[in-house]
MDAnalysis code that builds the backbone (N, CA, C; Angstrom):
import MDAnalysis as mda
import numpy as np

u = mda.Universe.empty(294, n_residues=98, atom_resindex=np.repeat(np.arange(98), 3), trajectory=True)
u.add_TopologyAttr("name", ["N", "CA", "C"] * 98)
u.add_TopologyAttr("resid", np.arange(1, 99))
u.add_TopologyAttr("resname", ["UNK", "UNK", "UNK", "UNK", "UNK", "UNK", "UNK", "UNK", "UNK", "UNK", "UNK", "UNK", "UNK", "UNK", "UNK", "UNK", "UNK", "UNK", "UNK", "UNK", "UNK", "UNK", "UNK", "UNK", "UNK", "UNK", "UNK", "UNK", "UNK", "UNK", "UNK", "UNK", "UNK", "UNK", "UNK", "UNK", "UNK", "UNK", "UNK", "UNK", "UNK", "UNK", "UNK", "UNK", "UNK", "UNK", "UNK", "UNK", "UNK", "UNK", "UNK", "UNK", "UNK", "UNK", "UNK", "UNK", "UNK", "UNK", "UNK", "UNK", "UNK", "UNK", "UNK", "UNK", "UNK", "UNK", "UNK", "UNK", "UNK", "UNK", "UNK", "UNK", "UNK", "UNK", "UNK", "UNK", "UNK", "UNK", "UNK", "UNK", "UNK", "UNK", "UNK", "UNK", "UNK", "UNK", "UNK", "UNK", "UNK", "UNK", "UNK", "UNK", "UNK", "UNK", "UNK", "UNK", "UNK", "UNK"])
u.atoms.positions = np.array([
    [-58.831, -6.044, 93.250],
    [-57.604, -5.428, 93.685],
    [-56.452, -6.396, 93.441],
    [-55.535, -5.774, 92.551],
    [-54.278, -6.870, 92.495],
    [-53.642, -6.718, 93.324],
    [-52.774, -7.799, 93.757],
    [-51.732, -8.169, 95.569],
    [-50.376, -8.013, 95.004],
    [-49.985, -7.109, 95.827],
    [-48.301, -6.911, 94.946],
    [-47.397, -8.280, 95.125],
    [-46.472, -8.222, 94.122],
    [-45.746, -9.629, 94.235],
    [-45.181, -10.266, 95.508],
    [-44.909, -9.421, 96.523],
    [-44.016, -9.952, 97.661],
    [-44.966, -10.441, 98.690],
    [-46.095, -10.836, 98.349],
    [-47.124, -11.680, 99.317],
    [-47.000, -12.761, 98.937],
    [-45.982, -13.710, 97.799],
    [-45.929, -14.749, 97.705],
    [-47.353, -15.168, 97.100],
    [-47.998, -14.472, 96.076],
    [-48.982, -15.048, 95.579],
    [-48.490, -14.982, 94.623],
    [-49.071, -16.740, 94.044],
    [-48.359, -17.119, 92.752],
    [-49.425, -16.598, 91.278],
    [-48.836, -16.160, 90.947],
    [-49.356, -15.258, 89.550],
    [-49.438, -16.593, 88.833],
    [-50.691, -16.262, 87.505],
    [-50.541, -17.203, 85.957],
    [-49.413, -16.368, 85.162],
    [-48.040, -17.465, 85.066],
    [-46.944, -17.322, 84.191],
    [-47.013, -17.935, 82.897],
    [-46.666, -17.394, 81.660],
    [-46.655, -18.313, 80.637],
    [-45.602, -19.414, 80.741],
    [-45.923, -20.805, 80.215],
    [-45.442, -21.762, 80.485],
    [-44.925, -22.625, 79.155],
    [-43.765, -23.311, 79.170],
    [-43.573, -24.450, 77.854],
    [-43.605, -25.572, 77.889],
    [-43.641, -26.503, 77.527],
    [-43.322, -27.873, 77.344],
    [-42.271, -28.421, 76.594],
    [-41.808, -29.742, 77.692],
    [-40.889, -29.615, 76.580],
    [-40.425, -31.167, 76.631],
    [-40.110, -31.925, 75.773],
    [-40.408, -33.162, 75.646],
    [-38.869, -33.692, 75.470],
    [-38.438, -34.488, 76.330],
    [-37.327, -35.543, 76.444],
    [-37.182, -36.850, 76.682],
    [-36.304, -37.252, 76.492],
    [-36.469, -38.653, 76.311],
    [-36.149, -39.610, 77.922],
    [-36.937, -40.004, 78.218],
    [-37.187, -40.644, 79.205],
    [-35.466, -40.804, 80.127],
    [-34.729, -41.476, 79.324],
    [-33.068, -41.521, 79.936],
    [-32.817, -40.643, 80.401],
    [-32.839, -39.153, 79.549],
    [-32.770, -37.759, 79.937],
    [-32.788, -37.279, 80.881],
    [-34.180, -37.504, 80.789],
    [-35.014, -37.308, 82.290],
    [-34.726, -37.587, 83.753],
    [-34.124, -38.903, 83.069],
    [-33.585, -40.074, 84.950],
    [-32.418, -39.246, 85.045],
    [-31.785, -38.861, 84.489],
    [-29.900, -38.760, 84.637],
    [-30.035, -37.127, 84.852],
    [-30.758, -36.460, 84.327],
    [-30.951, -34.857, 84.654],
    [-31.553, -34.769, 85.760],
    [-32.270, -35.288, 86.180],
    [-33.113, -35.384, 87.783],
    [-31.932, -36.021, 88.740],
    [-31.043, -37.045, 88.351],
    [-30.630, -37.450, 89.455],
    [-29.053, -36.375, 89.348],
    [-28.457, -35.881, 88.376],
    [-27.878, -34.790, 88.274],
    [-28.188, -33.504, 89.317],
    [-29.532, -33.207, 89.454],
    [-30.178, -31.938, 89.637],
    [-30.380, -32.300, 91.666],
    [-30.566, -33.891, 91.878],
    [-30.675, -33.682, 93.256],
    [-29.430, -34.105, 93.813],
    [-28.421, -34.649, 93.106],
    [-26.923, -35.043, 93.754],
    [-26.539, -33.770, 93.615],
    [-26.701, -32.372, 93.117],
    [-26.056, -31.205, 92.995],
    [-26.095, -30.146, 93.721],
    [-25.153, -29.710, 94.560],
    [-25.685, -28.388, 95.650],
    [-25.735, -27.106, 94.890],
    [-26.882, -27.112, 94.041],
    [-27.228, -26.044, 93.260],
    [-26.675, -24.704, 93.719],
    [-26.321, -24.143, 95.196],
    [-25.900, -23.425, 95.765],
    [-24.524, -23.130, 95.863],
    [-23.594, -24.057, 94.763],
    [-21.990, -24.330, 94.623],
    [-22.308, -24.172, 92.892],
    [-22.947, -23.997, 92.172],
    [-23.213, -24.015, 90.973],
    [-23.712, -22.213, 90.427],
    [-22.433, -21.951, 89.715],
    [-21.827, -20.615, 89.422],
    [-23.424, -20.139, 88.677],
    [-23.911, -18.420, 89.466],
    [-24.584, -18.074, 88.420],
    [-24.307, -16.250, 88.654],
    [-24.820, -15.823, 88.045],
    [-24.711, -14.303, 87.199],
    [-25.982, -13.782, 87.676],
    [-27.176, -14.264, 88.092],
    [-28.348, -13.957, 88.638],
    [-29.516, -14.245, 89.522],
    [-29.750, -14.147, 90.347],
    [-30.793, -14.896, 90.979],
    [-31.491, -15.778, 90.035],
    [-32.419, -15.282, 89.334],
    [-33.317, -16.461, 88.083],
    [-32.665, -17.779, 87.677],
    [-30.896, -17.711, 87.497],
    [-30.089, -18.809, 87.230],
    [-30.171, -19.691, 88.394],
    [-30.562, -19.026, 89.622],
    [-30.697, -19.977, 90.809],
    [-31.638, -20.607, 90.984],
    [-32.491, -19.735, 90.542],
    [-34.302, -20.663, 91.110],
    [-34.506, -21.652, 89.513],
    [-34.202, -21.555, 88.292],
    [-34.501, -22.312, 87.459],
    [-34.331, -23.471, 87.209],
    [-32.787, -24.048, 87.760],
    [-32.607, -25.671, 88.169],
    [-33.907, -26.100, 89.113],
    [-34.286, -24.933, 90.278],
    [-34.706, -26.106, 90.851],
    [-36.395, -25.899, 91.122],
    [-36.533, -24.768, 89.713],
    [-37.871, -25.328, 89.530],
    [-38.361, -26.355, 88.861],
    [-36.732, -26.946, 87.833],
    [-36.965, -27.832, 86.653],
    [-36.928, -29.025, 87.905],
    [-35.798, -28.827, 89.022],
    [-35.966, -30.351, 89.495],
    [-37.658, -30.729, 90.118],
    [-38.321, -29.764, 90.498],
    [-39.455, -29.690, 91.218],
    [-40.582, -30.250, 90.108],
    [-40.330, -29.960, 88.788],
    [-41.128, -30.474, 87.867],
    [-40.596, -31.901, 87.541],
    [-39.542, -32.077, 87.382],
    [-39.315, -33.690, 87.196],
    [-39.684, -34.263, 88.420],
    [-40.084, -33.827, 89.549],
    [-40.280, -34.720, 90.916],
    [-41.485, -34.843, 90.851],
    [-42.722, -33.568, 90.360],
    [-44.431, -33.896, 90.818],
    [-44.694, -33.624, 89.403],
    [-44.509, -33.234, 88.577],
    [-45.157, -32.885, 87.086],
    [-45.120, -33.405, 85.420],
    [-44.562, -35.077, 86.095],
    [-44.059, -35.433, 84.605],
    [-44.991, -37.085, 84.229],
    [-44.922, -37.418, 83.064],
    [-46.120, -38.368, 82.906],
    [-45.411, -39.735, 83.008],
    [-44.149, -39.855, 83.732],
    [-43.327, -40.861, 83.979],
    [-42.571, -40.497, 85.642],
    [-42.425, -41.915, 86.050],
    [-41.890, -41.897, 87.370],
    [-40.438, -41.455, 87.082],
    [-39.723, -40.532, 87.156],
    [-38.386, -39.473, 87.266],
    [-37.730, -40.197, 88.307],
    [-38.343, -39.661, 89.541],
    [-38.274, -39.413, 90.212],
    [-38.013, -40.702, 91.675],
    [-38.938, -41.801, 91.048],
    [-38.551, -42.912, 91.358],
    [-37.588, -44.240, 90.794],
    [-36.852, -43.332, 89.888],
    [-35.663, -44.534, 89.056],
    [-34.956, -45.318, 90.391],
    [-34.727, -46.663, 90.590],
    [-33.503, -47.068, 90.763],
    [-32.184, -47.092, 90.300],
    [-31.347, -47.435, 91.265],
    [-29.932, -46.882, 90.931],
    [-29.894, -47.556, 89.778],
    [-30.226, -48.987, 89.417],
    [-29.736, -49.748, 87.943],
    [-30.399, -48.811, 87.106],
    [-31.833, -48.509, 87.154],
    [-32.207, -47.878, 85.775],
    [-31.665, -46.289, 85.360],
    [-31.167, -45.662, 86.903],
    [-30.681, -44.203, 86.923],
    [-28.926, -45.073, 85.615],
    [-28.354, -46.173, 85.794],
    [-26.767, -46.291, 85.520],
    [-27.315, -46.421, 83.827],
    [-28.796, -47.760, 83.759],
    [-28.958, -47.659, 82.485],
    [-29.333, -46.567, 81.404],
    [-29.808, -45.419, 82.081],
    [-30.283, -44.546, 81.505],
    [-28.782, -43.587, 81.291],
    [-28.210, -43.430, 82.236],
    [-26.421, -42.570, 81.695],
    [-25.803, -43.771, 80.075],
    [-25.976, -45.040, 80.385],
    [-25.658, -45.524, 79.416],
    [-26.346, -44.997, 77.768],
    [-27.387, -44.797, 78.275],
    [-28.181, -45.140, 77.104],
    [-28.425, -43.246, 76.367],
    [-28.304, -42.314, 77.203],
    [-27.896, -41.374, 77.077],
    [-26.726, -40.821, 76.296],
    [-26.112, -41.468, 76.359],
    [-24.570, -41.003, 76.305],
    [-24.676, -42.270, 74.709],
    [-25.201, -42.869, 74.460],
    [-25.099, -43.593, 73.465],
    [-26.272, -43.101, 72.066],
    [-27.225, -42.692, 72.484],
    [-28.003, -41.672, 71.919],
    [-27.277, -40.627, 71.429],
    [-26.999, -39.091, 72.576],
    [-26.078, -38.695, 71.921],
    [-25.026, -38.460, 70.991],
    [-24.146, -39.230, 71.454],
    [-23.229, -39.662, 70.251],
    [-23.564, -40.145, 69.066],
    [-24.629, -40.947, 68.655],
    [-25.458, -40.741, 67.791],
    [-25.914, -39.348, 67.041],
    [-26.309, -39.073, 67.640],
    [-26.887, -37.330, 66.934],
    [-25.671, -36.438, 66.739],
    [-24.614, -36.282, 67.386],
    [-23.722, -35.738, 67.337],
    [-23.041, -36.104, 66.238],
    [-22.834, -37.476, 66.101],
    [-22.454, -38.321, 64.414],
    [-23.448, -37.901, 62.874],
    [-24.746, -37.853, 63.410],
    [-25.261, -36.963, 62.418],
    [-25.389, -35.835, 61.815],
    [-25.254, -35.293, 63.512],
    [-25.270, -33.534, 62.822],
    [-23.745, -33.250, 62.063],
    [-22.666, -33.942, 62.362],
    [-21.739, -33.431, 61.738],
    [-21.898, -34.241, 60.456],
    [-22.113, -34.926, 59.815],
    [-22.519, -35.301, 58.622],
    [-23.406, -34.253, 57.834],
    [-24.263, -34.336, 58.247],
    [-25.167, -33.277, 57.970],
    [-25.006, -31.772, 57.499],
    [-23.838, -31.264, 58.616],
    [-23.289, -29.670, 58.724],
    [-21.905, -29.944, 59.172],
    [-21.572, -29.899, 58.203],
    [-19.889, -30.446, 58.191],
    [-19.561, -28.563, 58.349],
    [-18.439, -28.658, 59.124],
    [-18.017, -27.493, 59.578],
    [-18.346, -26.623, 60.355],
])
């Protein structure tokens, strides 16, 4: 007998992976818990619960401590982020000019 959805039983959802770079990771997690997701404009319920299923996966589901950065490595990782970036951003417009 299947249990209708509103018993809070969690169904098998298809799932992705998705691979970032460690800096990423620190500065989007510490983004995601300094943020009152609840002041952060959305158009649908799903836009609400998806930040903070991603923060829930950077907190118990990732093959690196996220979640335990210190503040120096959370500042080195915005550095190093933001210097990456700009990098790729310098390429792609090389690349695809216009």
């Amino acid at each position: 007998m299947e249990l209708p959805d509103c018993l809070g039983v969690e169904r098998e959802l298809p799932t992705v992976n998705v691979r970032l770079w460690r800096a990423d990771a620190v500065v989007l997690f510490d983004w995601l818990m300094s943020t009152d997701l609840n002041l952060v404009p959305v158009e649908h319920p799903a836009q609400k619960q998806a930040p903070s299923a991603l923060l829930s996966r950077l907190e118990w589901d990732v093959d690196a401590d996220v979640a335990g950065a210190t503040a120096a490595e959370i500042a080195a990782a915005k550095g190093a982020g933001g210097q990456e970036h700009g990098a790729q951003w310098a390429c792609a417009a090389v690349a695809y000019p216009g």
